[in-house]
SENU-461504 format. One line per field, with one value per residue (C-alpha): chain; x, y, z. Coordinates in steps of 0.1 Angstrom, whole numbers, padded with zeros to 4 digits. Layout:
BEGIN
unit = (A_...)
u = (X_...)
v = (Y_...)
w = (Z_...)
This chain:
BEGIN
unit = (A_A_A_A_A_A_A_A_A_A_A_A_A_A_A_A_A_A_A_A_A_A_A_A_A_A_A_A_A_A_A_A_A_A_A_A_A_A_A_A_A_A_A_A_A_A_A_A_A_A_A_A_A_A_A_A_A_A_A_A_A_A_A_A_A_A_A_A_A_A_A_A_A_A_A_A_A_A_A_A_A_A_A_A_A_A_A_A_A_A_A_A_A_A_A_A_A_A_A_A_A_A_A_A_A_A_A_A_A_A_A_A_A_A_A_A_A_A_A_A_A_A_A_A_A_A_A_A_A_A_A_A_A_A_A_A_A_A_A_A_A_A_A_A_A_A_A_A_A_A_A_A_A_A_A_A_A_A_A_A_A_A_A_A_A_A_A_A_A_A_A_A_A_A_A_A_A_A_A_A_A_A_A_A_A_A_A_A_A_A_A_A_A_A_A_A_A_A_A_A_A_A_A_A_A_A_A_A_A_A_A_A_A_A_A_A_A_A_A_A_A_A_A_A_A_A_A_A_A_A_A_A_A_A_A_A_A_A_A_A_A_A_A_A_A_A_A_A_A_A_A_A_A_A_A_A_A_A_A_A_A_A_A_A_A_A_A_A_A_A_A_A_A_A_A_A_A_A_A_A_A_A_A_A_A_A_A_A_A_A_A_A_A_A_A_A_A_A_A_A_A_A_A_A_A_A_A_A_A_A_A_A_A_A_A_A_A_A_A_A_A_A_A_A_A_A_A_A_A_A_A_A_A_A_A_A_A_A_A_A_A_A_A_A_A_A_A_A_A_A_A_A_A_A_A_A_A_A_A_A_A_A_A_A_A_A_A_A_A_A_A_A_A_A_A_A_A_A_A_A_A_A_A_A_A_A_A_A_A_A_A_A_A_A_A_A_A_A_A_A_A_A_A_A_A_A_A_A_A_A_A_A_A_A_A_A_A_A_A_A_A_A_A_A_A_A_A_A_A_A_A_A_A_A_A_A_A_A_A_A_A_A_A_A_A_A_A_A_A_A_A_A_A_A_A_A_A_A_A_A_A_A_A_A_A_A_A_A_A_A_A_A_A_A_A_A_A_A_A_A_A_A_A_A_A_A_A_A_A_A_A_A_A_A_A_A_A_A_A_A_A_A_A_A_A)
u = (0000_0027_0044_0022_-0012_0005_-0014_-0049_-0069_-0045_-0045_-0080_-0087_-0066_-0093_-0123_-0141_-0137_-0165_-0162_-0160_-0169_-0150_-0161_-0135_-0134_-0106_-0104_-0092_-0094_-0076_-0057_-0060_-0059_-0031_-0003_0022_0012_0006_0029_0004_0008_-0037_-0034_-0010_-0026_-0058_-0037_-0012_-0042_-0048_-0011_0013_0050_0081_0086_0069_0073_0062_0038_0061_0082_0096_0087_0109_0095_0111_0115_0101_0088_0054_0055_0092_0093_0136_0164_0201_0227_0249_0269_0270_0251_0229_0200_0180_0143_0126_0090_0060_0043_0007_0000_-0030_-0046_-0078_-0092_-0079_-0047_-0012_0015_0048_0081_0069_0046_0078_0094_0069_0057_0094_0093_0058_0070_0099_0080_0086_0051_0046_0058_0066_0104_0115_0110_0131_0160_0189_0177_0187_0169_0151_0153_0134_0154_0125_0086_0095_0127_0135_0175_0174_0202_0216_0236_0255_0251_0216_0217_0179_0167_0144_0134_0126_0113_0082_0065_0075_0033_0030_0004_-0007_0014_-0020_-0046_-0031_-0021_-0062_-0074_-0044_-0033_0005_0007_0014_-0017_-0006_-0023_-0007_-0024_-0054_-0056_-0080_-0071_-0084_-0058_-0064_-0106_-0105_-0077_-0066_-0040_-0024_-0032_-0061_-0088_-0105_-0110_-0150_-0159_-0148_-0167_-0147_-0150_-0176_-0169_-0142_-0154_-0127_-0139_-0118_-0100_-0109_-0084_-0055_-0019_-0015_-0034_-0056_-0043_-0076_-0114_-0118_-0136_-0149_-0141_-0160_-0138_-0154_-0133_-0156_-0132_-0160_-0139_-0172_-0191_-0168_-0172_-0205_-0207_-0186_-0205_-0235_-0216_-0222_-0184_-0164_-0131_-0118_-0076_-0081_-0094_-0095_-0071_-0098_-0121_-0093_-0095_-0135_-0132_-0106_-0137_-0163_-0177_-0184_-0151_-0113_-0080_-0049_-0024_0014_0037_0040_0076_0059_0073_0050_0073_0068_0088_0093_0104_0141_0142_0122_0142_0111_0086_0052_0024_0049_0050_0086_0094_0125_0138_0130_0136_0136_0166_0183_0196_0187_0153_0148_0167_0140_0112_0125_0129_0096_0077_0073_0068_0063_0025_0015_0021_0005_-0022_-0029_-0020_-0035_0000_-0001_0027_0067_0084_0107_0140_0153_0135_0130_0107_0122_0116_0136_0171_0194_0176_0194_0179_0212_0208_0173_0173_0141_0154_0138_0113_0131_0107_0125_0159_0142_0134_0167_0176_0150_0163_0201_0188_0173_0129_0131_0094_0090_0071_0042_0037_0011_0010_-0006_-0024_-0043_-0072_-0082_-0048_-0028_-0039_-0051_-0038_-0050_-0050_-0014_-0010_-0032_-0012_0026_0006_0003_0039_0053_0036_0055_0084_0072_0061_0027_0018_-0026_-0030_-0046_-0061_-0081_-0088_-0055_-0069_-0064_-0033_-0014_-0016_-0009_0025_0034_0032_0055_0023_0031_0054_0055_0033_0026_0039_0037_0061_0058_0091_0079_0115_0118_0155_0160_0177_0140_0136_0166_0163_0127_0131_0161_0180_0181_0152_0168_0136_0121_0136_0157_0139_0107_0090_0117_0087_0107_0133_0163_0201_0231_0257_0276_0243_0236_0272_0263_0229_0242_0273_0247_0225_0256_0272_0278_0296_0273_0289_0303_0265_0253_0283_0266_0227_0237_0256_0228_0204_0227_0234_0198_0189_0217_0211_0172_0159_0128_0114_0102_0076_0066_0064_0031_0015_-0020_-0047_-0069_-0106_-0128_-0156_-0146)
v = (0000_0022_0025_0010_0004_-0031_-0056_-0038_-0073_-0086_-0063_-0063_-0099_-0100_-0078_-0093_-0122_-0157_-0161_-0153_-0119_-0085_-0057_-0023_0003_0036_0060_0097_0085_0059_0034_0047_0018_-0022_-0024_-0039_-0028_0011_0036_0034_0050_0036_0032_0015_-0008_-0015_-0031_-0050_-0067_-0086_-0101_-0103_-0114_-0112_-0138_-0123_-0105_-0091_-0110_-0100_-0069_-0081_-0047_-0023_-0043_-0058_-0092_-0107_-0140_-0165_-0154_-0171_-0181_-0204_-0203_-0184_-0188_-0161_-0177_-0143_-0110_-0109_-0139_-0148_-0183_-0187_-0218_-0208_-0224_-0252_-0258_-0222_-0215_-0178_-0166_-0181_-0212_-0212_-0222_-0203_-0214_-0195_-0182_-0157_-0141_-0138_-0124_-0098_-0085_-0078_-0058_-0044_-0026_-0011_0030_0043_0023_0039_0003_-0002_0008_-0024_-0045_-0017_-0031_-0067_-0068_-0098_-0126_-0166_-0196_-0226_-0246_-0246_-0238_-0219_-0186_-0164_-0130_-0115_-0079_-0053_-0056_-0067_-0053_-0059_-0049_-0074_-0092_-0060_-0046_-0073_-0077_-0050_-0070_-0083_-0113_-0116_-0144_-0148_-0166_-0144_-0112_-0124_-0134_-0101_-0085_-0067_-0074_-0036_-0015_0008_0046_0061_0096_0097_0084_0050_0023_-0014_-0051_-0048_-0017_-0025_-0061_-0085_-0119_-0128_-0155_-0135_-0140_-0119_-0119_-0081_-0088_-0052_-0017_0013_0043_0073_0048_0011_-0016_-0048_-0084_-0116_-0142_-0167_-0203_-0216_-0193_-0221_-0200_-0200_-0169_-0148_-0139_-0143_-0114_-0129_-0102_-0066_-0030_-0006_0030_0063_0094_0127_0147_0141_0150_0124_0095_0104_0101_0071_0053_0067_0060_0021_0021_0014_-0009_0012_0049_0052_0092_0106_0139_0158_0181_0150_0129_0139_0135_0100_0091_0103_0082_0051_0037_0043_0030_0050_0037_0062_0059_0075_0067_0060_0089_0123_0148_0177_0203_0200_0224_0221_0231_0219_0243_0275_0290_0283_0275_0293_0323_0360_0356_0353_0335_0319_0294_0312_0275_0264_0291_0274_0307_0308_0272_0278_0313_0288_0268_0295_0314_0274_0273_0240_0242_0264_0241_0211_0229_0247_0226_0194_0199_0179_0153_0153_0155_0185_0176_0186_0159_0139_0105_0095_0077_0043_0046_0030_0059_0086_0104_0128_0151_0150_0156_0193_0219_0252_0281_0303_0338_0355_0385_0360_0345_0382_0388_0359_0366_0402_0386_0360_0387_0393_0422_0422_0376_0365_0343_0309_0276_0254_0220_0206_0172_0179_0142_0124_0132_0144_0179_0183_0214_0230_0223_0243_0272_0279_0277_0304_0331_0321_0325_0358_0372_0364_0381_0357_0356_0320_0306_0278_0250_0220_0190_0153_0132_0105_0141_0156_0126_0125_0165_0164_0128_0149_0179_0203_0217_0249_0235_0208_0187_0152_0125_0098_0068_0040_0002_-0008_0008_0021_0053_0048_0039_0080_0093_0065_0080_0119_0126_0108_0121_0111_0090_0067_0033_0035_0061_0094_0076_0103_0129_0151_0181_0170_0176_0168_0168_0146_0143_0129_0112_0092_0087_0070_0049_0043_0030_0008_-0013_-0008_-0041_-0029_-0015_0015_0021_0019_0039_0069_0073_0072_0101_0120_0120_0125_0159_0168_0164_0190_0214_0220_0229_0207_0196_0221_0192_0197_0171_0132_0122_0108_0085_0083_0053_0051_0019_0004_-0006)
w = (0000_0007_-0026_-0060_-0067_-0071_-0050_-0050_-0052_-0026_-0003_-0004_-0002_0035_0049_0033_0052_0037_0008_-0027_-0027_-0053_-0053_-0061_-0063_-0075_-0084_-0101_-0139_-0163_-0182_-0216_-0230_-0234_-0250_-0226_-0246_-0255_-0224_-0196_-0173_-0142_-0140_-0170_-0157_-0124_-0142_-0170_-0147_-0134_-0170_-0185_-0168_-0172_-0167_-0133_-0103_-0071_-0043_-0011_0002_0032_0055_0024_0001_-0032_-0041_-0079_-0079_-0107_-0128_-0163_-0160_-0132_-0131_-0147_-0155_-0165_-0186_-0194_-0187_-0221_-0222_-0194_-0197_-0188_-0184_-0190_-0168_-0187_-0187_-0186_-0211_-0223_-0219_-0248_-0241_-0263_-0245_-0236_-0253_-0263_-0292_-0276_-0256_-0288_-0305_-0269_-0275_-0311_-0300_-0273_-0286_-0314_-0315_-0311_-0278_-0246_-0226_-0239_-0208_-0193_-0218_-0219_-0227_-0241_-0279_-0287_-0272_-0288_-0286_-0275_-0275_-0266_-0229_-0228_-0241_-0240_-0236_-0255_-0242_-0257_-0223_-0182_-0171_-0132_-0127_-0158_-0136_-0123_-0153_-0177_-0148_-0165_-0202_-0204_-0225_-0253_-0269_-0311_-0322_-0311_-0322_-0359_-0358_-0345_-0368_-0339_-0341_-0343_-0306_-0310_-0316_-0286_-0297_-0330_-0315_-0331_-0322_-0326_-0315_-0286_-0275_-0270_-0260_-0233_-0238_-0212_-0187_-0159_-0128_-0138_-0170_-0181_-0196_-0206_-0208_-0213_-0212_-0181_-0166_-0159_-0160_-0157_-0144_-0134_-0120_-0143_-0133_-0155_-0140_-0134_-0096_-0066_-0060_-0027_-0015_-0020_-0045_-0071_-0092_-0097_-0112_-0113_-0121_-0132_-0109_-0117_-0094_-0057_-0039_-0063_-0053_-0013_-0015_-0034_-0008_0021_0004_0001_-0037_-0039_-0014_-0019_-0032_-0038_-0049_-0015_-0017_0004_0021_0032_0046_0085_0084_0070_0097_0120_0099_0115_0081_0069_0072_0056_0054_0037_0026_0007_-0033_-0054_-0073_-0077_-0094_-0112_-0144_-0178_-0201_-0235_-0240_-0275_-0299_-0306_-0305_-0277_-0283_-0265_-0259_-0265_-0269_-0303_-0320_-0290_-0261_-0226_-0209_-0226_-0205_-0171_-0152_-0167_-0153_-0119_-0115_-0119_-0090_-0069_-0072_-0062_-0023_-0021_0021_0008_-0016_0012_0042_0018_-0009_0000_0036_0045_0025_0004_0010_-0007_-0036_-0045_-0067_-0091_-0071_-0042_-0007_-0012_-0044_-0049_-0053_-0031_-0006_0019_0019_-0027_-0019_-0006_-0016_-0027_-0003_-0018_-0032_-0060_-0060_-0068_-0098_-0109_-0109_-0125_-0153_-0157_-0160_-0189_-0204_-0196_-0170_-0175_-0174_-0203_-0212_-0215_-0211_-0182_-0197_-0169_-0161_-0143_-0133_-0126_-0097_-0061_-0067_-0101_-0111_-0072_-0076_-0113_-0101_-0066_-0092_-0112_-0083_-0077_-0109_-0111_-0081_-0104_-0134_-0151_-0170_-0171_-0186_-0171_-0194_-0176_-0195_-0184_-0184_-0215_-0236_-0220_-0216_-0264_-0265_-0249_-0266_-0296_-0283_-0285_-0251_-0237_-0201_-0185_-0150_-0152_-0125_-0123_-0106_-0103_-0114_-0108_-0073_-0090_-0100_-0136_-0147_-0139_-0156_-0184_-0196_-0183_-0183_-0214_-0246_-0267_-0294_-0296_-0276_-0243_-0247_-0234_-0236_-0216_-0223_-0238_-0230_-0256_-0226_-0245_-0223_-0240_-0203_-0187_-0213_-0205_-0170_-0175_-0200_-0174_-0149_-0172_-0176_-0138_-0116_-0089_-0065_-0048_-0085_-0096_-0066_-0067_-0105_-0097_-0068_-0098_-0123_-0098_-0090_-0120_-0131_-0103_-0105_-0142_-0128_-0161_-0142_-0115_-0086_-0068_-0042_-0038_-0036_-0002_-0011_0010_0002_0020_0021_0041_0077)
C-alpha cells in the first residue's frame, strides 16, 4: 500500500471475510487503453497486470521491500554478462484457451519494442530474445543489465496466435489516437478476465478459473469505475455504492478518519510529481517571446524553481499530504538520498533577478498543460505555481483537461511546459533518468523525455549506470545524475506524492 497500486486485489482480499467476494473500487481517472504494450500510465497498468502477466513478479512486500520471484518463467540462469535463460511455466493457457509457449515471448518482445509504444522501458537493454524450445527462451543484451528481472516484470505477455487473428500485431498509436483489436478487448495469462470496458464509466474483471496459480484472497470479481468529481466519489462510498476509493480527496481525509463507516490507510507513493518544459524548440510554443526558447536558458529554469514554495502548496494545498521535492526520485527509491534531496527556499525576488540577467526584466508568457483528473489535486497544484510565478514576473494561462487528452498533446510535443507524474515500477532510479532525463533518441531512450532535454555528459552517465555491476560504483553514478539532473534545474520538482486510500470498515 505504501508504494504502487501493485497488490490492490490482494490487499484487499486480506481484509475481506472468507466467501467469494466482489470488489467495487473507485478511483479519479481511467484506463488509456488495453493495449499492454502502449501507455505506460501507471492506471493502465494497475488493471492490465491482473490479465497479462510477465516472466517475473514481485512477491507480497516483506519490510517495504518488493522481491522478484517467478510469474511465467518459473527459473532463470545467467549464462553471461550478455545472455540470461528462462525456463517458461508449462501448462500455462490464455484466456481463450490457447497455450502459452516461447513463441509468444518472442513475439511480446518484437511488439514491445515497437517505436510508437511507450513500454520499452521495461526490456532496456535486451537486444533480442530466442526460442530454444517450446518452454525456454534467452534474452540477449547489448550488455550486463543488473535490474533485468526488475525490469522485464513489467514486459506483459500476449498471446502470437490471437493477435495475428485479430491483426493486432501492431502496438496501438495512442498519440495519434488509433484504435485497434488490442487496444478494445484483453486476452491474457493473468487472474482476472477483463470482460468489458466502457470508457469514463466502468471496467469490468472476473476471475480466471483456469488461471496455473493460486488466488491470494477471495476477491472474485471486480467493477472498477473512473468518478473525476472528488465530492461524487465520497459520497458514493459513504453511500456504500463502492467498497473502496484510492483518490481521497485531500480536504475530506481527516472527516473520513472520523467516519464510523469508513477506514483509511495512507502511505507515501515512489511517485514524484514535477513540471517539464520544452528546451528543444528555438522557438517556444504558447509564448510571446518570439524567436527563441527562454527554458533552454539554465537561469530561466533555476527562477522557476525559486519562485515554487513548495512548504504552501504542502500545508495549503495538499492539507500535508505530500513531501516536498527537490530531486526527481521519491524515498523508497534505490538511489535517493535525503542530503541530494534538498528543496530550494522560496526567493521570487531572486528569480526576478535571474529573469532580468537572462534577459525578460518584464517575465514573459507561457502555457501550463495541466491534467485535471490524474494526480492528487492536479489542477489546485497548477493554479497555486501560477500566483507564484507571477511574483516572479512571469505571466503563465494555465490550461487544464482530463488526463486521457493531455497525456496524447504532450506525446506529440504540442506543449510549452506541463505537469507530469512519475511513478518507479523498478523501485531504481535509472527507470527515472532513463525516460526523463535521457536524450530522446527513440524506444527506451527518453521515452517520456517530452521536453526533448540533450546533455551529452548525462547522457554518458545514465548509459554508465544501465551497464554498472559494482554497487557502490552503480550507486556513486545514480547520486551523480540524480545531482546533476537537479543542479542544471531541467525539471522544476515539486513534491512526492503521499495517497490516502478510503474503504468500508
Amino acid at each position: 500500500m505504501k508504494r504502487l497500486l501493485f497488490g490492490m486485489l490482494c490487499a484487499v482480499a486480506i481484509m475481506a471475510p472468507a466467501q467469494a467476494a466482489n470488489l467495487k473500487w473507485a478511483a479519479q481517472n481511467d484506463i488509456l487503453t488495453l493495449d499492454p504494450h502502449s501507455q505506460n500510465h501507471a492506471t493502465s497498468n494497475a488493471i492490465l497486470q491482473h490479465a497479462y502477466e510477465g516472466l517475473t513478479r514481485y512477491a507480497r512486500p516483506a519490510g517495504g521491500e518488493y522481491k522478484i520471484e517467478p510469474a511465467l518463467a518459473t527459473s532463470w540462469k545467467q549464462l553471461s554478462d550478455t545472455q540470461w535463460r528462462f525456463n517458461l511455466r508449462k501448462d500455462v493457457k490464455f484466456h481463450d484457451g490457447s497455450p502459452f509457449t516461447a513463441d509468444d515471448v518472442v513475439f511480446s518482445f518484437k511488439r514491445i519494442v515497437q517505436p510508437q509504444g511507450t513500454m520499452q522501458i521495461y526490456v532496456t537493454g535486451v537486444k533480442d530474445v530466442v526460442k530454444v524450445d517450446d518452454h525456454t527462451v534467452d534474452f540477449i543484451l547489448s550488455g550486463p543489465v543488473p535490474i533485468l528481472l526488475r525490469n522485464i516484470r513489467d514486459f506483459r505477455i500476449m498471446s502470437k496466435s490471437w493477435a495475428e487473428k485479430n491483426r493486432t500485431q501492431n502496438v496501438q498509436d495512442y498519440a495519434k489516437k488509433e484504435e485497434t483489436y488490442a487496444s478494445r478487448n484483453v486476452n491474457g495469462t493473468g487472474p482476472y478476465m477483463i470482460k468489458s470496458w466502457e470508457p469514463d464509466k466502468q471496467i469490468v474483471l472476473t476471475h480466471n478459473k483456469g488461471w496455473w496459480g493460486k488466488l491470494d484472497g477471495n476477491v472474485t470479481d471486480v467493477v472498477y469505475n473512473p468518478i473525476k468529481s472528488d465530492q461524487t466519489r465520497v459520497s458514493a462510498l459513504l453511500a456504500g455504492d463502492v467498497d473502496m476509493v484510492t483518490d481521497v480527496p485531500v480536504q475530506d481525509v481527516e472527516r473520513l478518519r472520523k467516519e464510523p463507516k469508513a477506514k483509511i490507510l495512507d502511505g507515501h507513493e515512489v511517485r514524484t510529481i514535477f513540471i517539464a518544459m520544452d528546451q528543444h524548440r528555438d522557438e517556444l510554443q504558447y509564448s510571446n517571446v518570439k524567436g527563441k526558447n527562454p527554458f533552454k536558458d539554465v537561469r530561466v529554469r533555476r527562477a522557476l524553481n525559486m519562485a515554487v514554495d513548495r512548504e504552501a502548496i504542502r500545508r495549503v494545498v495538499m492539507r500535508g499530504l505530500s513531501i516536498p521535492a527537490g530531486i526527481m526520485v521519491a524515498p523508497g527509491v534505490h538511489g535517493h538520498a535525503k542530503d541530494i534531496d534538498v528543496v530550494m527556499k522560496p526567493d521570487p525576488a531572486g528569480a526576478k533577478k535571474l529573469l532580468a540577467e537572462a534577459g525578460y526584466p518584464d517575465g514573459f508568457e507561457f502555457t501550463l498543460d495541466c491534467p485535471n483528473n490524474r494526480y492528487v489535486n492536479d489542477e489546485r497544484i497548477c493554479q497555486a505555481l501560477v500566483g507564484m510565478w507571477a511574483k516572479a514576473g512571469l505571466r503563465v494561462r494555465l490550461n487544464a483537461m482530463p488526463f486521457a487528452t493531455f497525456i496524447a498533446k504532450i506525446q506529440n510535443f504540442d506543449t510549452s511546459a506541463y505537469m507530469l507524474g512519475w511513478g518507479v515500477a523498478t523501485f531504481d532510479a535509472l527507470y527515472t533518468l532513463q525516460s526523463l532525463v535521457k536524450t530522446k533518441t527513440g524506444g527506451a531512450e527518453g521515452s517520456f523525455n517530452l521536453g526533448r532535454i540533450s546533455d551529452p555528459k548525462l547522457d554518458t552517465t545514465i548509459d554508465a549506470i544501465k551497464i554498472a555491476t559494482d554497487p557502490k560504483a552503480r550507486d556513486a553514478l545514480l547520486r551523480e545524475a540524480l545531482a546533476a539532473t537537479r543542479d542544471n534545474h531541467y525539471y522544476v520538482p515539486l513534491h512526492h506524492q503521499l495517497r490516502p486510500w478510503a474503504m468500508k470498515k
